[in-house]
N, C-alpha and C positions, 0 to 999 in steps of 0.2 A: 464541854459537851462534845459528844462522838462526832465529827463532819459529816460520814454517813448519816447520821440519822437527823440532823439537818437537813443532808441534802434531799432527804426522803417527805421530810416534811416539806420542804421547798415545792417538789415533784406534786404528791398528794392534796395538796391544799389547791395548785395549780387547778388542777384538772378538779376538782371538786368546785372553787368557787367564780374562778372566772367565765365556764358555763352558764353559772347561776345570775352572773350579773348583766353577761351578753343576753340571756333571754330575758331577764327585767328590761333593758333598754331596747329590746327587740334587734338586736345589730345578729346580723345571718354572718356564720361561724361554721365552720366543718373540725367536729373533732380534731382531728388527725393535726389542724395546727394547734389545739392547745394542749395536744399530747407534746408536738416535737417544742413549744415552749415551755412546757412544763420541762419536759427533759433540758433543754438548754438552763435554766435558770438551775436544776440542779447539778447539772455541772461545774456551773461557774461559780456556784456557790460553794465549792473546792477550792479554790484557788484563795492561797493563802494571803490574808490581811484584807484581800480586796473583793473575797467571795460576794458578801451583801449587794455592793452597787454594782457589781459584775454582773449577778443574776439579777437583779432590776433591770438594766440594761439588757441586758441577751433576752429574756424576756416580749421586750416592749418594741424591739426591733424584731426578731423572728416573727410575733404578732402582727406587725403590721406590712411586714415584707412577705407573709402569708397570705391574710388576708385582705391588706390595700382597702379598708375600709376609714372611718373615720378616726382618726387618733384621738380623739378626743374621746370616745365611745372605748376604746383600746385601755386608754391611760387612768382612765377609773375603774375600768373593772382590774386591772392589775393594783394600785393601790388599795382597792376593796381588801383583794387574794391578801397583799401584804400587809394591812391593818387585822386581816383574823387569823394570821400565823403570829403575832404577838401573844397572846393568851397560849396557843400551844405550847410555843418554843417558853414562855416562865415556867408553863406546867411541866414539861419536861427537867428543868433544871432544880425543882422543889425537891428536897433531899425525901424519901420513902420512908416513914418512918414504921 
């Protein structure tokens, strides 16, 4: 699969659902850092072999080194992001028939 459009998905999904789960659990958020973690986890999700927990990682640090709120609030709405980029990233790789 392309890395760009990995890393795109990485990006896009960021910023789509991690919003969505900080306002389910009510944790106060300012854009601007789940843009610049979206953006980190799609960088790091380049980096050969070790892309995956790299961008977990850069992620869930930029997160909380942004916001300085509860990690615990942090750490599931980022596994949420990464449990519904599973269904994208298979539909992506189903050949077009």
């Amino acid at each position: 699969m392309d890395p760009i459009l990995v890393a795109v998905v990485y990006a896009v999904s960021g910023v789509v659902i991690i919003p969505a789960v900080f306002a389910l659990f009510k944790t106060r958020y300012q854009f601007l850092d789940v843009v610049l973690a979206s953006l980190a986890a799609a960088g790091a999700s380049l980096i050969p072999t070790i892309g995956a927990p790299a961008s977990l990682v850069a992620t869930l640090v930029v997160l909380y080194w942004r916001m300085g709120e509860n990690f615990r609030d942090i750490l599931i709405a980022v596994f949420v992001a990464r449990l519904a980029m599973v269904p994208i990233l298979l539909a992506l790789r189903l050949p077009a028939y």
